[in-house]
Each structure stands twice: as structure tokens, then as C-alpha cells.
PQR file of N, CA, C, O and H, with PARSE charges and radii, in Angstrom:
ATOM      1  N   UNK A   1      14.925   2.498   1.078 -0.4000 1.5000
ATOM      2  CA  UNK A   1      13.822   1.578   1.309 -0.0000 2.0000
ATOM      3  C   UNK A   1      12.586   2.376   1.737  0.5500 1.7000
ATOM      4  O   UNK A   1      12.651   3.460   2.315 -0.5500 1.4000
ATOM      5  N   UNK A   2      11.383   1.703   1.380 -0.4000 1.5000
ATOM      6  CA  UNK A   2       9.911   2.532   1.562 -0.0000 2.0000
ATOM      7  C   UNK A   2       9.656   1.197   2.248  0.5500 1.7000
ATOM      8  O   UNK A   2      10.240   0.132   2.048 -0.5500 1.4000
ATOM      9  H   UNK A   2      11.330   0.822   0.910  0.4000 1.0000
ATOM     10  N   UNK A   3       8.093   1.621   3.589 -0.4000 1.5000
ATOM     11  CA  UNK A   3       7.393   0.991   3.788 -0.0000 2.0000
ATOM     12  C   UNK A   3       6.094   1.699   3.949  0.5500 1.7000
ATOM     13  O   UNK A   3       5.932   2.919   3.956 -0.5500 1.4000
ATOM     14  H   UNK A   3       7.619   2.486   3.751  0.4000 1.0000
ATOM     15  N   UNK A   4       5.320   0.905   4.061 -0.4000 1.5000
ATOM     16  CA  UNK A   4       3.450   0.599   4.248 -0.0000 2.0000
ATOM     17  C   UNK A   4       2.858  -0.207   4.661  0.5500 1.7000
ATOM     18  O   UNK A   4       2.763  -1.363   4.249 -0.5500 1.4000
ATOM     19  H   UNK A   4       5.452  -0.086   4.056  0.4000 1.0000
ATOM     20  N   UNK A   5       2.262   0.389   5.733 -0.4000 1.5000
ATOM     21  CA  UNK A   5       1.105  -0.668   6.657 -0.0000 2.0000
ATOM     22  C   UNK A   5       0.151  -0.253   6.086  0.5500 1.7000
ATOM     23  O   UNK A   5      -0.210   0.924   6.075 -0.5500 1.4000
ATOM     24  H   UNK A   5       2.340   1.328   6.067  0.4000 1.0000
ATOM     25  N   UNK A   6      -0.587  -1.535   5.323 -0.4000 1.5000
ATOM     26  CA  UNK A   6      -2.418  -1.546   5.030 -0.0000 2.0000
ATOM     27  C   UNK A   6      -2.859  -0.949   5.748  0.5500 1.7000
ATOM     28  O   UNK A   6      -3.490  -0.104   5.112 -0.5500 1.4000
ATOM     29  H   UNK A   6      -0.294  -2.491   5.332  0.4000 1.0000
ATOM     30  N   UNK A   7      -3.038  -0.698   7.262 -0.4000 1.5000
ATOM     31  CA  UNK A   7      -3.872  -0.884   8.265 -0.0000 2.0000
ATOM     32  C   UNK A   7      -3.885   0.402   8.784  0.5500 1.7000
ATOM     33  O   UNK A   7      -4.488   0.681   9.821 -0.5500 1.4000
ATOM     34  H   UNK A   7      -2.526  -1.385   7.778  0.4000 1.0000
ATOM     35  N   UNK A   8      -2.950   1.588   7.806 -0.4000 1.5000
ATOM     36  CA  UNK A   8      -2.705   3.187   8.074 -0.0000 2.0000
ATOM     37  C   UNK A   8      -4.623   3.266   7.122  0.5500 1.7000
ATOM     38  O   UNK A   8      -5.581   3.995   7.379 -0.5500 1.4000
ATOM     39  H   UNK A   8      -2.460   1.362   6.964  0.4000 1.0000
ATOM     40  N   UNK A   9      -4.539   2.714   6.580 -0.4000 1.5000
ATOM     41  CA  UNK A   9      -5.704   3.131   5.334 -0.0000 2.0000
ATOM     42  C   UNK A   9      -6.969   2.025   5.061  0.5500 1.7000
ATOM     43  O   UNK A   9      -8.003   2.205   4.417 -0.5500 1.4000
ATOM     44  H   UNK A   9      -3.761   2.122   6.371  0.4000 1.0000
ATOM     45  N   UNK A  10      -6.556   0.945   5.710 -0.4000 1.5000
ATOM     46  CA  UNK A  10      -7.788   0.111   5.995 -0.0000 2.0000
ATOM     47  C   UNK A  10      -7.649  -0.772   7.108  0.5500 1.7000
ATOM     48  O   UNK A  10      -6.936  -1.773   7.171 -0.5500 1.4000
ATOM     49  H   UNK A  10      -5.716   0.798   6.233  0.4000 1.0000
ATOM     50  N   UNK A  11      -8.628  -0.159   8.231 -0.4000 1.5000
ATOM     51  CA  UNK A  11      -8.305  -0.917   9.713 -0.0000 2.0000
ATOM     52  C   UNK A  11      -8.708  -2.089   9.862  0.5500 1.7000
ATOM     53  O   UNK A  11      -9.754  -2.583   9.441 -0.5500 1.4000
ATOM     54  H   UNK A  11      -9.208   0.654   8.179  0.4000 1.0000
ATOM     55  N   UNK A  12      -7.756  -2.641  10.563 -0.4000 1.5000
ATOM     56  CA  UNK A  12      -7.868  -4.598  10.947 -0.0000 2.0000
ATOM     57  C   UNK A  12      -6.991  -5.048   9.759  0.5500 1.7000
ATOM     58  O   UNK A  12      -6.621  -6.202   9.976 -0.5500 1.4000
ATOM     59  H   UNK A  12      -6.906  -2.241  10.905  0.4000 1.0000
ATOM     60  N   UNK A  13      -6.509  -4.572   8.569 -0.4000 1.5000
ATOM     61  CA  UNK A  13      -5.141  -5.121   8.073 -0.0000 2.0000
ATOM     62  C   UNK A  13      -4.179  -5.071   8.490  0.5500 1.7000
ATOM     63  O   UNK A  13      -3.865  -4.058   9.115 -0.5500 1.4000
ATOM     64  H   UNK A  13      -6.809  -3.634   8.392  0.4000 1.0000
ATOM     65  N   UNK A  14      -3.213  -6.208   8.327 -0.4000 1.5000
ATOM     66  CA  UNK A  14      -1.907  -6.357   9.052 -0.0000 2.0000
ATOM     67  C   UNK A  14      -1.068  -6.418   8.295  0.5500 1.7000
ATOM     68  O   UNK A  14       0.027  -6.766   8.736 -0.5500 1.4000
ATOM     69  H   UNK A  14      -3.469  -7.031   7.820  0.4000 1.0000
ATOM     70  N   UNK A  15      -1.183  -6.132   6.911 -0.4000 1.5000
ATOM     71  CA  UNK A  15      -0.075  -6.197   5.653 -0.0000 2.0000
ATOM     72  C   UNK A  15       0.418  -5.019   6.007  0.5500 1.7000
ATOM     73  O   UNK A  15      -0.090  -4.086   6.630 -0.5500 1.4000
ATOM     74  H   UNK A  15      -2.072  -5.850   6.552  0.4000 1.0000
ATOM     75  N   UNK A  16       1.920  -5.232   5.337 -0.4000 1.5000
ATOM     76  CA  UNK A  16       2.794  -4.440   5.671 -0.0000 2.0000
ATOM     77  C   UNK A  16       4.009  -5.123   4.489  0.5500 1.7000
ATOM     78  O   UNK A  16       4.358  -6.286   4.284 -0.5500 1.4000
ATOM     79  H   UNK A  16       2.333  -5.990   4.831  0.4000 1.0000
ATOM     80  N   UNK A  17       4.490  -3.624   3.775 -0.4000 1.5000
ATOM     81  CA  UNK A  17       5.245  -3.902   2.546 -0.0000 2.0000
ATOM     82  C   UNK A  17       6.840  -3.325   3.291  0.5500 1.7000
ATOM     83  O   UNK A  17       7.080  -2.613   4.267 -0.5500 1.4000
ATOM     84  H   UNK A  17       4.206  -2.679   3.941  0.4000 1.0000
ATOM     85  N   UNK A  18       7.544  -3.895   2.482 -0.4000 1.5000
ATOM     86  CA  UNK A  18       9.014  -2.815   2.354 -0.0000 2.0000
ATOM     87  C   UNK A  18       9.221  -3.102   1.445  0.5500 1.7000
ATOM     88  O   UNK A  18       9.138  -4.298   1.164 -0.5500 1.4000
ATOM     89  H   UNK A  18       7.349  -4.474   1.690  0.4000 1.0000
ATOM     90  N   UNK A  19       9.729  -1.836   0.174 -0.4000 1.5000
ATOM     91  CA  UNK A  19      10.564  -2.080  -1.133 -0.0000 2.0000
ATOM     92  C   UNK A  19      11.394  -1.159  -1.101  0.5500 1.7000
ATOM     93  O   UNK A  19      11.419  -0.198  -0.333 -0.5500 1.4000
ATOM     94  H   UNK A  19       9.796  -0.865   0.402  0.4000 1.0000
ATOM     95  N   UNK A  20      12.312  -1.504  -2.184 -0.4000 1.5000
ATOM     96  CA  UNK A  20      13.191  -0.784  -2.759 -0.0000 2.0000
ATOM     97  C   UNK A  20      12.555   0.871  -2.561  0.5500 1.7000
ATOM     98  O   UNK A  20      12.756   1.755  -1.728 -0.5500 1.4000
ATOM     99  H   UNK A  20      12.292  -2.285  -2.808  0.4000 1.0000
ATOM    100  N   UNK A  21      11.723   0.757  -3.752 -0.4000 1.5000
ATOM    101  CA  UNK A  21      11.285   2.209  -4.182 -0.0000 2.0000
ATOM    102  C   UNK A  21       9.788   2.560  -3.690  0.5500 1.7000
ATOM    103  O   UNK A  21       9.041   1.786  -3.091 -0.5500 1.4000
ATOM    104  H   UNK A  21      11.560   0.038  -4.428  0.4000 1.0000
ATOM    105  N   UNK A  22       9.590   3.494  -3.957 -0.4000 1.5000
ATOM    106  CA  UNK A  22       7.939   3.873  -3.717 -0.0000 2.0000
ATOM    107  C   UNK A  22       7.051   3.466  -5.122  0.5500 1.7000
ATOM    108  O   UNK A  22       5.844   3.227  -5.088 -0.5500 1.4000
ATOM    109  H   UNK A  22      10.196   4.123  -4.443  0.4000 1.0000
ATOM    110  N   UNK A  23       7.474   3.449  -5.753 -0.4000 1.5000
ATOM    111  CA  UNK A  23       6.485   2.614  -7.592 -0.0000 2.0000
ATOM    112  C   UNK A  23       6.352   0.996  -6.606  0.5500 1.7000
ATOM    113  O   UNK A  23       5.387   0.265  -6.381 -0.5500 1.4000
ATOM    114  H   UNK A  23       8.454   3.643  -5.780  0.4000 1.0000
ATOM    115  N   UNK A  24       7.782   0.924  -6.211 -0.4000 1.5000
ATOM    116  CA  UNK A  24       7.140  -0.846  -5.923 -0.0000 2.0000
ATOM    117  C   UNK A  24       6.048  -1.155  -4.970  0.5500 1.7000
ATOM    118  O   UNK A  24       5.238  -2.077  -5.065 -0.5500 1.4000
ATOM    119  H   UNK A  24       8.566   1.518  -6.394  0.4000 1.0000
ATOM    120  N   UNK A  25       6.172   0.102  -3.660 -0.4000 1.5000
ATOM    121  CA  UNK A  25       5.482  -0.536  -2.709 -0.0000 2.0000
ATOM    122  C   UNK A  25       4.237  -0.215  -3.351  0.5500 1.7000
ATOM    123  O   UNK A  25       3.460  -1.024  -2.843 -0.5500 1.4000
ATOM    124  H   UNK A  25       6.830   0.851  -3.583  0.4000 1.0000
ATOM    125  N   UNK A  26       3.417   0.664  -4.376 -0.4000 1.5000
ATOM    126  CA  UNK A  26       2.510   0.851  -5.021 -0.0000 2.0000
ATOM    127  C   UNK A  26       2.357  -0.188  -5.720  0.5500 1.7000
ATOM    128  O   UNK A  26       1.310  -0.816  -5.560 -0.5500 1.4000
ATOM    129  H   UNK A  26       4.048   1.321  -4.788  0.4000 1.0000
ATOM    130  N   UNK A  27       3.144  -0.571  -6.495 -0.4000 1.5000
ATOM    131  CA  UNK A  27       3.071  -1.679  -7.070 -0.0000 2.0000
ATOM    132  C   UNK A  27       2.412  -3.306  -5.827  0.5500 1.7000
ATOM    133  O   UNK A  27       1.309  -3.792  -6.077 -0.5500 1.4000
ATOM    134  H   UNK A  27       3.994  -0.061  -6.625  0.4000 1.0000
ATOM    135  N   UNK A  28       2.942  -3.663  -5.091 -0.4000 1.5000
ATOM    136  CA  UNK A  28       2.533  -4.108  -4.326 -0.0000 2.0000
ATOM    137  C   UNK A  28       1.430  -4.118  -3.346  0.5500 1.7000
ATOM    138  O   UNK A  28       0.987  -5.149  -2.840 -0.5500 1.4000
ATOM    139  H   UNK A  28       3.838  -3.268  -4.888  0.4000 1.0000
ATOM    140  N   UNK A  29       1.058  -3.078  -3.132 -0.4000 1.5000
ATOM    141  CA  UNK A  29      -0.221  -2.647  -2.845 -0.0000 2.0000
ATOM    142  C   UNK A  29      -1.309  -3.009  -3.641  0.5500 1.7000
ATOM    143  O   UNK A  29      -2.345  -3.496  -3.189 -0.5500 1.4000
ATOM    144  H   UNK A  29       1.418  -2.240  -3.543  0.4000 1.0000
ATOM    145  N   UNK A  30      -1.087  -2.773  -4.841 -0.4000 1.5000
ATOM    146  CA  UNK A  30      -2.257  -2.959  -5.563 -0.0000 2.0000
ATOM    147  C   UNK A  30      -2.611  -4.471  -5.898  0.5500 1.7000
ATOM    148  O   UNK A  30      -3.752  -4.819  -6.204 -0.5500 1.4000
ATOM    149  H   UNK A  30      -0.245  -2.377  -5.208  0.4000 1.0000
ATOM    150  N   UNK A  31      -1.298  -5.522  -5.794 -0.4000 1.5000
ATOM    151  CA  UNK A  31      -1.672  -6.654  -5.915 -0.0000 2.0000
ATOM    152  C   UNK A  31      -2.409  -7.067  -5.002  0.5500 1.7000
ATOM    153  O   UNK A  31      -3.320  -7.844  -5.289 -0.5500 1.4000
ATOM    154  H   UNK A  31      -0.372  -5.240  -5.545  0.4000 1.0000
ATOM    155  N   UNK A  32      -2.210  -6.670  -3.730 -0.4000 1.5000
ATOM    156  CA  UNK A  32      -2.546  -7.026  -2.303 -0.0000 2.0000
ATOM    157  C   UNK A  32      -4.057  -6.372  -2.424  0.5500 1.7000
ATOM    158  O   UNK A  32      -4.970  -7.190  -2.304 -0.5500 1.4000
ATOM    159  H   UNK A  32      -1.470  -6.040  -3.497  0.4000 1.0000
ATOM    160  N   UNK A  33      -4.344  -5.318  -2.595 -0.4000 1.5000
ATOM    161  CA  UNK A  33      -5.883  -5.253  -3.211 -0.0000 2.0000
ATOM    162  C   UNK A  33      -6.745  -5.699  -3.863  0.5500 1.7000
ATOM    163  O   UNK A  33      -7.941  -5.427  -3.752 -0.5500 1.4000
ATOM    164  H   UNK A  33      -3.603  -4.654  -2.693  0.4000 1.0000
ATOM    165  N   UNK A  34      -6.213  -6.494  -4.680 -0.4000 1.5000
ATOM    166  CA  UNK A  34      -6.888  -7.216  -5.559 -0.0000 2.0000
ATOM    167  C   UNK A  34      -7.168  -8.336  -4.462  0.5500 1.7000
ATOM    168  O   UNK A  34      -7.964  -8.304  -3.524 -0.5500 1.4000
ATOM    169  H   UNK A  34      -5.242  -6.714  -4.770  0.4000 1.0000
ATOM    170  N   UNK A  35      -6.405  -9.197  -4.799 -0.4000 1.5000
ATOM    171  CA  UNK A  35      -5.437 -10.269  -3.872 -0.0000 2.0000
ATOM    172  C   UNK A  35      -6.649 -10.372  -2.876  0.5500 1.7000
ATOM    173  O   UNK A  35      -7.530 -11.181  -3.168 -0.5500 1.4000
ATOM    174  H   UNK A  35      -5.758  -9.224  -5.562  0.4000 1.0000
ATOM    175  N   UNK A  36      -6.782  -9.590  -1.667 -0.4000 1.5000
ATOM    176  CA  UNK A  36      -6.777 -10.102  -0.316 -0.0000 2.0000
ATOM    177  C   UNK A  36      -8.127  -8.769  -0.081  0.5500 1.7000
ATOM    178  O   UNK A  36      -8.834  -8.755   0.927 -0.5500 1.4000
ATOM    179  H   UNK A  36      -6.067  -8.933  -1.430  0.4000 1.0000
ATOM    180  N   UNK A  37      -8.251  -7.805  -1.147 -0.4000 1.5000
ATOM    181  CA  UNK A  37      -9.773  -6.879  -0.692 -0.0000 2.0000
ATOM    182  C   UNK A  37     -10.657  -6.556  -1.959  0.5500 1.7000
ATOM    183  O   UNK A  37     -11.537  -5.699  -2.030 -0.5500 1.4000
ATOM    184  H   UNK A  37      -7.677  -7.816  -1.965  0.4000 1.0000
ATOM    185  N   UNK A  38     -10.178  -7.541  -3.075 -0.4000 1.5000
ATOM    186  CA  UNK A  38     -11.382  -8.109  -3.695 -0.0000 2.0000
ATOM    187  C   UNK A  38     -11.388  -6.623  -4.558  0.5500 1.7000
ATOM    188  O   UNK A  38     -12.419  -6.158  -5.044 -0.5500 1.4000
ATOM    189  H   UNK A  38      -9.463  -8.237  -3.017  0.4000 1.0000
ATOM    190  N   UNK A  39     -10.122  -6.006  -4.651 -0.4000 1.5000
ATOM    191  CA  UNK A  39     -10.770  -4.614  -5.259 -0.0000 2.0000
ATOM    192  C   UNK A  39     -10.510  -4.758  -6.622  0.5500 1.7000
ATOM    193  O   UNK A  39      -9.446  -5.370  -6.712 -0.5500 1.4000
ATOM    194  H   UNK A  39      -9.284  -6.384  -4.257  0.4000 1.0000
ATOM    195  N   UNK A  40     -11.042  -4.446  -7.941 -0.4000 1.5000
ATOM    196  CA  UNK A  40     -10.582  -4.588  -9.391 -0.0000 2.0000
ATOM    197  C   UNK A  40     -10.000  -3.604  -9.716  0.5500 1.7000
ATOM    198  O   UNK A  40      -9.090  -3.759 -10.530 -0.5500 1.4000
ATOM    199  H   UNK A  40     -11.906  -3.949  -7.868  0.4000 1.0000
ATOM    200  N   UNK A  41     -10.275  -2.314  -9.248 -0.4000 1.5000
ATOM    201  CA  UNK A  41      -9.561  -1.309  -9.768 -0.0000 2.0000
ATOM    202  C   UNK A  41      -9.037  -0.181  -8.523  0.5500 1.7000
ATOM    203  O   UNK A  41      -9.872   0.165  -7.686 -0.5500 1.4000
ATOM    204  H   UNK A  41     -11.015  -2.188  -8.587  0.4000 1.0000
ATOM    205  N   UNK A  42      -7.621   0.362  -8.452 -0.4000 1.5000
ATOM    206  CA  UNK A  42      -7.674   0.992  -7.148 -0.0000 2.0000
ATOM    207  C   UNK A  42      -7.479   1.855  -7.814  0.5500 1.7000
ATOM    208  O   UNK A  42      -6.735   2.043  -8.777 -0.5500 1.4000
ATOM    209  H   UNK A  42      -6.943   0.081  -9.131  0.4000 1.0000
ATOM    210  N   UNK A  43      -8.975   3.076  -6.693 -0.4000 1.5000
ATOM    211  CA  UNK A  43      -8.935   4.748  -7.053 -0.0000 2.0000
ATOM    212  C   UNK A  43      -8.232   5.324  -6.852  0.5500 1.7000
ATOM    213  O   UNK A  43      -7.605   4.871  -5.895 -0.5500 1.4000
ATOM    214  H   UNK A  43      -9.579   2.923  -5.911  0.4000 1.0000
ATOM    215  N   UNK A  44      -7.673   6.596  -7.350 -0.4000 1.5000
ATOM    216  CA  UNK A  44      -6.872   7.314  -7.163 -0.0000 2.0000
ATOM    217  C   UNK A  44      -6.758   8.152  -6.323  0.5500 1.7000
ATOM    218  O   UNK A  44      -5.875   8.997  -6.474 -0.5500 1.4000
ATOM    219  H   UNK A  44      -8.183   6.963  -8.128  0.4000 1.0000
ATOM    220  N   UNK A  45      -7.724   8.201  -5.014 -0.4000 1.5000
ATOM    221  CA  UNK A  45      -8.035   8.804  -4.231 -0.0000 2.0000
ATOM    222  C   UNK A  45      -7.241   7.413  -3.127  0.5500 1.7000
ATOM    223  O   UNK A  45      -6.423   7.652  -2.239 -0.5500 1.4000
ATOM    224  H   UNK A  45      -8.442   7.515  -4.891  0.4000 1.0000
ATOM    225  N   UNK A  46      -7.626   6.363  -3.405 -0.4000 1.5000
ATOM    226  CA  UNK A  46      -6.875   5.077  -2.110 -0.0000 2.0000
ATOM    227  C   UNK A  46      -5.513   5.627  -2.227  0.5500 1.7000
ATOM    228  O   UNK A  46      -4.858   6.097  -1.297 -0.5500 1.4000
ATOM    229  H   UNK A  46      -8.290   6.169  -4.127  0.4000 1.0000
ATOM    230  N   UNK A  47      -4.950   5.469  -4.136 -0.4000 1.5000
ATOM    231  CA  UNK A  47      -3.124   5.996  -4.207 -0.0000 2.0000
ATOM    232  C   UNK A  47      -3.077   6.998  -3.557  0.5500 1.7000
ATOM    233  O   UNK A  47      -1.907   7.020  -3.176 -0.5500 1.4000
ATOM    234  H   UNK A  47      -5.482   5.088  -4.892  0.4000 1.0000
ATOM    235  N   UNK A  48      -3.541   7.809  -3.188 -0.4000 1.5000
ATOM    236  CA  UNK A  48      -3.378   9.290  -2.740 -0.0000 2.0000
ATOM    237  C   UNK A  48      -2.763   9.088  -0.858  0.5500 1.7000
ATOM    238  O   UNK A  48      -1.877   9.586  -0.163 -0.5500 1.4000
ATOM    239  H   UNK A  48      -4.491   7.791  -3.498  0.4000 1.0000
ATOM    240  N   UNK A  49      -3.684   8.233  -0.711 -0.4000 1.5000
ATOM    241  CA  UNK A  49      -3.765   7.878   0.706 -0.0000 2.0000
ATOM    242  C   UNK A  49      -2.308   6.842   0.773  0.5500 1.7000
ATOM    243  O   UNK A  49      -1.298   7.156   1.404 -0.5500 1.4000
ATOM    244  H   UNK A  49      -4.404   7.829  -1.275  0.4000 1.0000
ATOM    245  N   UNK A  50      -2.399   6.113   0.319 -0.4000 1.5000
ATOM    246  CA  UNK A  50      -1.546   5.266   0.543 -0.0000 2.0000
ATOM    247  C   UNK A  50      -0.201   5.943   0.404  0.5500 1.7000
ATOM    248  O   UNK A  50       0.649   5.771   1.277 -0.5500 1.4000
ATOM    249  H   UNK A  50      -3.219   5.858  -0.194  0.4000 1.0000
ATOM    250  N   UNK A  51       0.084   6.870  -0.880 -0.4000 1.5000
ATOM    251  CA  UNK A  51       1.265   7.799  -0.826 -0.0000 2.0000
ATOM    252  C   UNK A  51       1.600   8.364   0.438  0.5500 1.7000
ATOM    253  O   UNK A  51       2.705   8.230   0.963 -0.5500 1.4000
ATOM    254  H   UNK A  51      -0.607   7.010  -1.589  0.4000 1.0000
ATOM    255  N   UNK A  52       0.578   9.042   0.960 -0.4000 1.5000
ATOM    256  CA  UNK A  52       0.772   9.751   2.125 -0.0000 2.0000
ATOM    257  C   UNK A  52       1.197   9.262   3.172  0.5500 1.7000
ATOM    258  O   UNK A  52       1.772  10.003   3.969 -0.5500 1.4000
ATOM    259  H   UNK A  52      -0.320   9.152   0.534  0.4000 1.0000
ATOM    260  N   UNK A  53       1.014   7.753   3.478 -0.4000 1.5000
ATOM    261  CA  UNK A  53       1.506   6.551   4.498 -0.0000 2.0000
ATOM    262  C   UNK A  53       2.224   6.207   4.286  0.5500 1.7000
ATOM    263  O   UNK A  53       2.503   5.394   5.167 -0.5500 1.4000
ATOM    264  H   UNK A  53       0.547   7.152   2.830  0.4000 1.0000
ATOM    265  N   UNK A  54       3.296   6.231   3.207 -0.4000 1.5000
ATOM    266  CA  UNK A  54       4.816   5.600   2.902 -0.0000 2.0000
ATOM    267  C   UNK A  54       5.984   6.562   3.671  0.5500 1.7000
ATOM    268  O   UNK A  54       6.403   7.702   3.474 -0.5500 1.4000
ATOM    269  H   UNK A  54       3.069   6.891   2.491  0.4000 1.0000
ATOM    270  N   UNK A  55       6.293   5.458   4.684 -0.4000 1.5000
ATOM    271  CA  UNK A  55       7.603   6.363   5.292 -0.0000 2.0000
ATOM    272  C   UNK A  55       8.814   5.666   4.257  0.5500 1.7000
ATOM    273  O   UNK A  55       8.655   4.909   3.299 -0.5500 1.4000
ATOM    274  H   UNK A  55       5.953   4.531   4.844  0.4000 1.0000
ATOM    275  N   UNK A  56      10.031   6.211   4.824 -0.4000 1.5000
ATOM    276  CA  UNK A  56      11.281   6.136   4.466 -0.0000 2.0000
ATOM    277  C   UNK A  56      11.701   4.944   5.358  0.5500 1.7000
ATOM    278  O   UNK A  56      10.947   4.775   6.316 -0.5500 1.4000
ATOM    279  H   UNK A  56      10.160   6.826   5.602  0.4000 1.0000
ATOM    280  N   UNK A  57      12.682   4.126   5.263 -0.4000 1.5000
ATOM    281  CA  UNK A  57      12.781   3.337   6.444 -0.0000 2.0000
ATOM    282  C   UNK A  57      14.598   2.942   6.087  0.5500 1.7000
ATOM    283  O   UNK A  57      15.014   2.833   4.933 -0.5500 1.4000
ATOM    284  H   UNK A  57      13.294   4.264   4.485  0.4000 1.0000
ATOM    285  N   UNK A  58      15.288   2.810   7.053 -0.4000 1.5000
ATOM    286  CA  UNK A  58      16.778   2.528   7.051 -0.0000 2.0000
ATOM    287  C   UNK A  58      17.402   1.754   6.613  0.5500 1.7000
ATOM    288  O   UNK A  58      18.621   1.775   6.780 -0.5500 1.4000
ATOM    289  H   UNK A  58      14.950   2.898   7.990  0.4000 1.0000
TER
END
């Protein structure tokens, strides 16, 4: 299992994913960008960040 807190990479979010894999929580992320920060396209510099904030979780 992977997780991600929004709020490692954009402060005052409180989203917070757990998936299976790391594609999903990316995957999920990006809906949630759209979704809830209005973004159309996420840079590859946000994935970069957001990679770097995915722990492992038990």
C-alpha cells in the first residue's frame, strides 16, 4: 500500500490517498487536481513532488 497527503505539496489540503500501487495514488491525485484545484493539466515538476511524498504504508 502507498499513501499521500495533498498538504505535503499544497498547504491547507487535507486530502489524503491510500492505494494499492504508486500509478494509482498518481492516478488519484490527478483527479483530485482537477476535481478540487481547478488544475487541467498536472506538470511534471507537481509528479515529481508528489512522487517524492509517497510513503509505503502497512
Amino acid at each position: 500500500m502507498k499513501s499521500f497527503a495533498c498538504g505535503d505539496v499544497v498547504p491547507g489540503c487535507d486530502a489524503t490517498f491510500v492505494c494499492d500501487t504508486e500509478d494509482d495514488v498518481l492516478a488519484a491525485v490527478a483527479r483530485h487536481a482537477q476535481d478540487d484545484h481547478g488544475m487541467t493539466e498536472v506538470p511534471a515538476e507537481l509528479v515529481d513532488q508528489v512522487r517524492g511524498h509517497i510513503v509505503a504504508v502497512a
